[in-house]
LUMMAR-98907 format. One record per residue (C-alpha): z, x, y. Coordinates in nm, 4 decimals. Example, Ala and Ser with C-alpha at 12.3 -4.5 7.8 and 13.67 -1.06 7.14 Angstrom:
! residues 2
       zz       xx       yy
   0.7800   1.2300  -0.4500
   0.7140   1.3670  -0.1060
END
This chain:
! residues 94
       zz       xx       yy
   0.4200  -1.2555  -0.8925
   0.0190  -1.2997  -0.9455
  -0.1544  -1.0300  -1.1361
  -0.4204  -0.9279  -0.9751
  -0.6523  -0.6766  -0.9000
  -0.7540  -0.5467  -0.5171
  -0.8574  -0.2055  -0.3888
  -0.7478  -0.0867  -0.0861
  -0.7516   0.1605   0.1853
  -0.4156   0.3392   0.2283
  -0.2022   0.4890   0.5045
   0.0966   0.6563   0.4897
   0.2833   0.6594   0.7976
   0.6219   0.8690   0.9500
   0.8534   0.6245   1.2264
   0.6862   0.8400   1.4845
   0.3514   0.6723   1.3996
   0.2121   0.9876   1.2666
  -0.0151   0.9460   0.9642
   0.0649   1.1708   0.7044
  -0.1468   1.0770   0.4254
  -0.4705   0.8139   0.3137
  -0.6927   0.7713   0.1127
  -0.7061   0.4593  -0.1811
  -0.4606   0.2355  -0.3980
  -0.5130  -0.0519  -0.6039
  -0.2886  -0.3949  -0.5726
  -0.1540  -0.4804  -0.9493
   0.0772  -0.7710  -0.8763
   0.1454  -0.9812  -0.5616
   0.4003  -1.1760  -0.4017
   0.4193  -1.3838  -0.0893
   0.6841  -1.1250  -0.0143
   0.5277  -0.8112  -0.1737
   0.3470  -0.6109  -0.4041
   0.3086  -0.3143  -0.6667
   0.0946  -0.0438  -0.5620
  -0.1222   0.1470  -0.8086
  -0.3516   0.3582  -0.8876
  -0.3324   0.5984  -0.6119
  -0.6127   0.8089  -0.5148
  -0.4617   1.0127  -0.1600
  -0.6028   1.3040   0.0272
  -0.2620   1.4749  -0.0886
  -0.0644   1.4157  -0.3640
   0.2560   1.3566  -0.1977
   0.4513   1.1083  -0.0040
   0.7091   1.2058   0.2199
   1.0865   1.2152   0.1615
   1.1918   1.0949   0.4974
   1.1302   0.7419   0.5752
   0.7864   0.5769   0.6135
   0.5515   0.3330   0.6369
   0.2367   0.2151   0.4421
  -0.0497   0.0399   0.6022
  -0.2808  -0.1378   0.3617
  -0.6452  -0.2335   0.4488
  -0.7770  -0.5099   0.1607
  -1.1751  -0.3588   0.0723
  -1.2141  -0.6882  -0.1629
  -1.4877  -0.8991  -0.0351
  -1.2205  -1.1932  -0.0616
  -0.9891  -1.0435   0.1568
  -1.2286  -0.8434   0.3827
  -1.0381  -0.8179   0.7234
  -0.6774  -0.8403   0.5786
  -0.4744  -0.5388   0.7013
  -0.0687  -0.5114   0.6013
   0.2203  -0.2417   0.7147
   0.4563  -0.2743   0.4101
   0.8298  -0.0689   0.3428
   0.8443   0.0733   0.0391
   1.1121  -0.0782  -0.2226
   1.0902   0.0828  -0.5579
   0.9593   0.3827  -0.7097
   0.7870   0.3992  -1.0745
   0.6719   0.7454  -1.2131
   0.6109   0.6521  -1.5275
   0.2281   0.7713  -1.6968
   0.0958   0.6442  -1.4062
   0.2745   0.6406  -1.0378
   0.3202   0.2959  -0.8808
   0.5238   0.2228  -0.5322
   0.6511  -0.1720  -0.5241
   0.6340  -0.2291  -0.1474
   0.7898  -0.5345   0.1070
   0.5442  -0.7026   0.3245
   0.6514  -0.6355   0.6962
   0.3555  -0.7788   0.9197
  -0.0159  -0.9050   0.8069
  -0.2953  -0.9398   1.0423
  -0.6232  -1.0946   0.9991
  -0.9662  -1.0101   1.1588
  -1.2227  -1.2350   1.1448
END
């Protein structure tokens, strides 16, 4: 894992496609399989109990176009909440 440091747009999202809640999360770490989420700044403060779906939008000028739909994997509620997620698909717009 790289530490790094990458804002992001955020989308929660229900197997029906339906998006339950956004707003913005910061990347701490980074794998070529995965990453830990932090820093969570969402329109509600809640994420579902059934099974979802996050889709990431990179706001970094370094990554500018970069969006990824990630599984979550492991929960942290420590002082400050953090969601380790799987990488499931990556696109690129240029």
């Amino acid at each position: 894992r790289k530490d790094v440091a990458i804002r992001c747009e955020v989308e929660i999202v229900l197997r029906n496609h339906k998006v339950v809640n956004s707003g913005r999360a910061s990347i701490k770490n980074l794998s070529a399989n995965g990453a830990l989420l932090t820093d969570f700044r969402l329109k509600e403060k809640m994420i579902p109990a059934t099974p979802f779906r996050i889709r990431l939008k990179l706001l970094s000028k370094d990554f500018k176009g970069i969006a990824i739909t990630c599984l979550p994997v492991r929960l942290e509620a420590d002082d400050n909440f953090a969601l380790g997620v799987s990488f499931q698909d990556i696109s690129v717009k240029v």
